[in-house]
Structures are given as C-alpha cells and as structure tokens.
DRENLUMPA-424492 format. One record per residue (C-alpha): residue in three letters; z, y, x. Coordinates in steps of 0.1 Angstrom, whole numbers, plus 5000, padded with zeros to 4 digits. Layout:
N
ALAZYX
...
This chain:
414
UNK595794929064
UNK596994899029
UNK600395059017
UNK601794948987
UNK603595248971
UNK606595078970
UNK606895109009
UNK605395489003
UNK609495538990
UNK607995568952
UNK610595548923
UNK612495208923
UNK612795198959
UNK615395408983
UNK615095319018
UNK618195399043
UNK618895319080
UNK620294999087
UNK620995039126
UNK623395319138
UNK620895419167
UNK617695529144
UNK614395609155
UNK612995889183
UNK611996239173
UNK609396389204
UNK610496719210
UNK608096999229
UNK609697039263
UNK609797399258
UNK611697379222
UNK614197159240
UNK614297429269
UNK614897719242
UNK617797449224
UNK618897419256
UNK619397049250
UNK621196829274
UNK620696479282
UNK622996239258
UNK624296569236
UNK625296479207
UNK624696819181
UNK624596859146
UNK621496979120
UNK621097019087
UNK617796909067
UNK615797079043
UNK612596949019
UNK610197219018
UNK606397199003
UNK607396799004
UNK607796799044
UNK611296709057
UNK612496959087
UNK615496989108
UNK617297319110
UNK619097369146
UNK620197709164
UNK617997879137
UNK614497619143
UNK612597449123
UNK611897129134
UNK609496879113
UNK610396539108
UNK609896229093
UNK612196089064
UNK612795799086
UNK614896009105
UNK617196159082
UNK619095819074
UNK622395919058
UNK622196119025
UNK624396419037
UNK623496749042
UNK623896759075
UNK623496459103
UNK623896329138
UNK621796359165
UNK621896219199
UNK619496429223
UNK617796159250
UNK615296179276
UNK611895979275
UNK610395719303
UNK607695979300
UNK609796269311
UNK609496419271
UNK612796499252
UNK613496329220
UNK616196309193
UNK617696009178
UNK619895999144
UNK623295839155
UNK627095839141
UNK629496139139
UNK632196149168
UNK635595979164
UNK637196329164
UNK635496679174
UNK638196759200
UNK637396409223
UNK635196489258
UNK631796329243
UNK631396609217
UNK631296899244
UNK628397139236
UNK627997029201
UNK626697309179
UNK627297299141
UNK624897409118
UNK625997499084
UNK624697319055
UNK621597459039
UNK621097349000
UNK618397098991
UNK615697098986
UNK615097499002
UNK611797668999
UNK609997939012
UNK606897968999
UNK605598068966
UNK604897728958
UNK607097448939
UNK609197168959
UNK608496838946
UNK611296728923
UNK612196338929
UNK612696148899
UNK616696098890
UNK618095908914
UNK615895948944
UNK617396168966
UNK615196388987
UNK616596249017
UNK615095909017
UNK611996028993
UNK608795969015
UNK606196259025
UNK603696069005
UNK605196058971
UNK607196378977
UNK602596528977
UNK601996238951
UNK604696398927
UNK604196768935
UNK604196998909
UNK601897278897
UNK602297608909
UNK601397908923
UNK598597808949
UNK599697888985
UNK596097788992
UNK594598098967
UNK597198338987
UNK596398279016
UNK592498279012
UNK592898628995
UNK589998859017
UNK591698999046
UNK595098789049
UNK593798549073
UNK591598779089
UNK594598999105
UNK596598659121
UNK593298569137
UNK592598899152
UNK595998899170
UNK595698499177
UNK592898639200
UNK590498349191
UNK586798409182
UNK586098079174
UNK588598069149
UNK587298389136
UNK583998259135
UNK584897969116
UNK586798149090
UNK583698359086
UNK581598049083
UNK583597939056
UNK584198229033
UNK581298269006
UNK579798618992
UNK580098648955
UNK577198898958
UNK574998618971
UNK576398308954
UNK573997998949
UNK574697658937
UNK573897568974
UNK576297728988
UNK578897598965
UNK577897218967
UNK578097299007
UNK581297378999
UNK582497148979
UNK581096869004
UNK583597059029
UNK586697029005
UNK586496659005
UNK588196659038
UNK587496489070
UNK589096189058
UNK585896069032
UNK583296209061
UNK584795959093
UNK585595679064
UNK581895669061
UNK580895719099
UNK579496069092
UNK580196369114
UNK582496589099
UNK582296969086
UNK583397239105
UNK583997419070
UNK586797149064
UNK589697379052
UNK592397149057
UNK591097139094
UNK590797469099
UNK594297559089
UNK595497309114
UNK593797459145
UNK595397769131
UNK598697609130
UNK597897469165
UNK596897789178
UNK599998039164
UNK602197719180
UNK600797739212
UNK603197949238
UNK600498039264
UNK598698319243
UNK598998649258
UNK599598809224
UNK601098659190
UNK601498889165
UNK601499189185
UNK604399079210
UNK603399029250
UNK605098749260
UNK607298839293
UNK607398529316
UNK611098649323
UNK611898569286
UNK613098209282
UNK613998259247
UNK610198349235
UNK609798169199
UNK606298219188
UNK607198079156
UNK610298279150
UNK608298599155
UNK605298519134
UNK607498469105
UNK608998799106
UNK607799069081
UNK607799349107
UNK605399189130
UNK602699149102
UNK601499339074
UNK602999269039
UNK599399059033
UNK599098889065
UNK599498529064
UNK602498389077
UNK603298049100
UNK605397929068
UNK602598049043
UNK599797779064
UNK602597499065
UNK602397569026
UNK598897509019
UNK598197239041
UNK600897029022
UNK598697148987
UNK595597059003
UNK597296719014
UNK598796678981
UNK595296738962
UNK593896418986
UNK596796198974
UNK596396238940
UNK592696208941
UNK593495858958
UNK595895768930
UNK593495888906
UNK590795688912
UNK592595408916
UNK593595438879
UNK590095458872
UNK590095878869
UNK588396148889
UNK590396428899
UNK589296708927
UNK590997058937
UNK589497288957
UNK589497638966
UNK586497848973
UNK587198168993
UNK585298448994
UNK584498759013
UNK584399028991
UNK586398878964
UNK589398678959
UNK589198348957
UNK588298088927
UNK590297778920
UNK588497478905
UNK589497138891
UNK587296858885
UNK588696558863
UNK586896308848
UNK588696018827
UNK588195698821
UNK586295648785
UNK585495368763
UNK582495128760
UNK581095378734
UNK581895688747
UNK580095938769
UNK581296008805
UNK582996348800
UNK583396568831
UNK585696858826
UNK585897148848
UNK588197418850
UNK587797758872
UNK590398018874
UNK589198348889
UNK591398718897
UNK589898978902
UNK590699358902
UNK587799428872
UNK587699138854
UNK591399038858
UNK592298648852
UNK589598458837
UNK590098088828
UNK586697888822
UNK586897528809
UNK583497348810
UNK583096998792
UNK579996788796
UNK579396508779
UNK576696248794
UNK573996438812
UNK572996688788
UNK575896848765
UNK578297128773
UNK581297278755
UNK582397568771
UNK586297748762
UNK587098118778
UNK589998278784
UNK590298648795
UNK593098878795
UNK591199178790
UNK589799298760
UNK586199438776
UNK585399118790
UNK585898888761
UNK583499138742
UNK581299108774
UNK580898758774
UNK580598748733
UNK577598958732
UNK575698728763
UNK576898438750
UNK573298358740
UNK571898478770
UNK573598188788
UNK573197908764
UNK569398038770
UNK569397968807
UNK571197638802
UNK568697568779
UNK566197608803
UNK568097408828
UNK567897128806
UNK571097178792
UNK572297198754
UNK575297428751
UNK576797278718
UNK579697568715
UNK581097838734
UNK584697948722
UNK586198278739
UNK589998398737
UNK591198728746
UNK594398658765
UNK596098408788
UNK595498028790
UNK597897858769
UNK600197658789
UNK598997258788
UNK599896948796
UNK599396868836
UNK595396758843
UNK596796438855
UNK599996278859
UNK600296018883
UNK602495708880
UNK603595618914
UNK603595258908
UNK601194928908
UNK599395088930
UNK598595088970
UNK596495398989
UNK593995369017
UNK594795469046
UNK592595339069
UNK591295709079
C-alpha cells in the first residue's frame, strides 16, 4: 500500500471530521470497568500530543488514540461511550449536549483542559509547521518532523534502568532477552556490532524480505515490555500485590509513580518515549532514501557501560564525486566523559576523522595515539588523510537531515 504524504496529514493538508458520529476507539474491558463507563454516556476528555502520539486524558488515564478521533480543534471533546457486537466497549467522538442540565448528560464527568502539546519525557514534542494544529497533525508526520533531543532511547538503555522493571515484571524471558541484547565494552568486536546493527533495522526490513526476524530487535523488545507492564494479571508490578478485592487496580498509574521505582528505573512513560524515537528514526530513514540519502540511528546498549549513539548518513553526490559515508558516535561515560567522533570516508579507502572531548586528559590521550591508529587503519587497508581533535563540546550544527514532507509517498506494506 502506498500513502502519499499528503493523506499522511503533511503540511498543506488539515483533515477534520465531516460526520457528527466519528469513528470507534476499542477500549480494554477492564479500563472501561475502572471508568466505570456506561452504555450511551456521553463524558468529556481532553487530548494531549506527547512524543507525537495523540492520547486521551479521562478520570486521570491515559488513553492512546488515533488523530482521526480527535475531530474538533478544542481542547477538550465529546465522546459517546457504546457497546460493541463483540461484547468490547468503545468510544466514539460526537457533539456537546444542548445544555449540561438536560437528562442525557447524567454522569458526565468534565475533565479540565490540559495545554497542548504536554510532555513528559525528556524528549522534544514535534512542533507542527504554522498552521497545522496538533489536533488534526497525523502520527506519521508528527515522527517525520520530530526534533532532536535528548534520547529517551540512551536513558533508558543506561546499565541497570531496565534491569530493575524486569526483575519486578517477573519475566525471565524478558530478562533474558535484554541480556542478549546488551553488548560488553570489555569484549567489543566488529561482529558483535554489525549483529547489532542488523537488529536496529527493525522487523519491518527483515519480514519485507521474507526473512525471520531478530530477537535482538529493540523496538520489539520494548513493546513486549510495554505489553507486559500493561497486562493486569501479574502477581506483582512494581512491588504492589494486586488484591482481587481492588477494582480500582491501575498497573499503569502505579508504574508511573516515583515511589514505586527507583529514581533510575525506567518508567511506563519513559518506554512509550523511545519507542516513538525508534519509530521516528524508521520514518525518516524511509523519507531519506526516497530523496536519494541514507540516514540510520541506532543505539547500542551495553552492559558495563552506558550506551553509544550512532548516526549513519550518506548523501547523494555528483557524477564526479566520491560516495562519502559520514558517521557520527556520541559516547558518556564516567572517565572519559562526552566524546563526539565524526568519521568521513570517501570511496572505499579514505577517512577524515574530527574529535571532540570535554576533558582535557583525553584530547592529550588521543593526540599522542593518533599515529597508532592511522597505523592499524593502515593495515586495514585504510588511509587516514587527517585526524583533527578538540578539547570541548561539539559545536551545535545544522540537523543531519531535514526532511521535506512533501512529493513524496512511504511504504507501508510491512
């Protein structure tokens, strides 16, 4: 199936609701238990854009949903609570009540406006271009246009903040997973770094191509996490016993508090997060190769070290030009602090490498083995043409790739 990115809700196009009944929202039988929802009430939420996903905010729940459903630009809307052939519960956008004293409006609940777009997470909320409203901006473009930020992915793949929420998840395959993904900076190989890297691709390229995919899939992983912390019949989530006298259990609610977890554990929230990053890296790799550019992201977590960011780009050159692949790794660490490396090669054979470091012992460091590496390149096959090292901070620089958002379709036929 091919979508053209005007139908994505790109800039130049702002969809709204035409009918006054709009479409069905599936709500979890237990989440309309806890709402204690009622067939044909009518109750009010307010909407919020965070990380680029659309959510619903009722009696203090988060509720995703689609931008189809949001209709109306106002901070607040309409919904009509109805009951499925199936025996499910759903909610459907409709119109406000003549007046809020009439019979039909009986157990509404009013939810005061929240501002938009909100954010929890460290990371930045995609900014529509003026005079798109976040309302009817889709999912898509809202990961097509997100910004640069602080990496909920990095955060969360910091040693030891996943490894808490799994232990009190109670699931050892989840554990073991994690474990199979995370790499050891004392044993490092180029290996285990293309295995990686194959992983980061996402399932997407794997079943495109009718291969299996991997079980190191990050993007994947962080689902069945999601899945997991969402799933009510656990016997512990975050230290709480559920009692089956309490009706009012919220998994959710409880995982997101502070007291429940350690300052470093990862939060329901925090995942959400970096699955819309890891998301938003695909769509702009789509985008960019359909403007004739290579861009990857990825993350590479570690064991006994936090993790490593790195960016591939590649852009389109002329007739008489070189292919030049750039890549840029960003590191933290406790000894060597930030450390930016920028790698250029040119064709097959020629490398230009630019280092930034913030402290002062590891510029000299790299200085004095700076022939010691162009060396082993050397032997490699490699020819190291310069090597340019800065004490201090990365300058800030345009974005690695800006993407247009029109003229152009995606793929989404995995």
């Amino acid at each position: 199936m091919i979508i053209g990115a005007d139908a994505l809700g790109l800039p130049g196009r702002v969809a709204t609701l035409n009918n006054l009944e709009g479409p069905l929202l599936a709500i979890a039988t237990p989440v309309a238990k806890d709402l204690n929802l009622r067939e044909g009430q009518i109750i009010q939420a307010a909407f919020r854009l965070t990380g680029g996903q659309t959510e619903l905010i009722y009696k203090g729940r988060v509720i995703n949903a689609p931008p189809a459903i949001l209709g109306q630009m106002a901070p607040t809307l309409w919904l009509k609570v109805v009951q499925t052939p199936q025996g499910g519960w759903a909610l459907q956008s409709t119109t406000a009540p003549p007046t809020p004293g009439t019979q039909g409006t009986q157990g509404m609940q009013a939810v005061a406006p929240l501002s938009v777009p909100t954010s929890a997470s460290v990371s930045s909320v995609a900014s529509p271009p003026a005079g798109v409203m976040p309302a009817v901006y889709s999912r898509t473009a809202n990961l097509l246009f997100r910004p640069p930020g602080t990496s909920d992915v990095s955060q969360l793949f910091k040693p030891g903040t996943l490894d808490g929420l799994l232990q009190t998840l109670a699931r050892p395959d989840l554990q073991s997973q994690w474990r199979g993904m995370q790499l050891s900076m004392a044993q490092l190989s180029p290996q285990a770094i293309s295995n990686a890297l194959a992983s980061a691709v996402g399932a997407e390229v794997w079943l495109a191509r009718g291969l299996a995919t991997s079980q190191s899939d990050p993007k994947q992983f962080l689902r069945r996490v999601i899945q997991a912390m969402q799933n009510p019949d656990k016997s512990a989530i975050a230290g709480v016993q559920r009692n089956a006298s309490d009706t009012n259990f919220d998994p959710l609610a409880t995982l997101d508090k502070s007291t429940d977890f350690p300052s470093e554990s990862a939060t329901f929230t925090q995942i959400q997060h970096a699955v819309d990053e890891l998301e938003s890296a695909q769509v702009q790799a789509v985008q960019a190769q359909a403007q004739g550019d290579v861009l990857f992201r990825m993350t590479l977590p570690f064991v006994d070290a936090n993790p490593v960011e790195l960016v591939f780009r590649k852009e389109p050159r002329g007739p008489d030009q070189l292919p030049l692949l750039t890549v840029n790794v960003h590191s933290r660490s406790d000894i060597f602090g930030p450390v930016w490396l920028k790698t250029q090669i040119e064709g097959s054979q020629h490398i230009d490498l630019t280092m930034w470091a913030e402290k002062s012992d590891v510029a000299r460091a790299a200085r004095m083995r700076a022939s010691e590496l162009g060396s082993q390149l050397q032997g490699a096959g490699l020819n190291m043409r310069s090597f340019k090292i800065v004490h201090g901070a990365r300058p800030e620089s345009p974005a690695d790739f800006v993407p247009t958002g029109r003229g152009l379709v995606l793929d989404m036929s995995a």
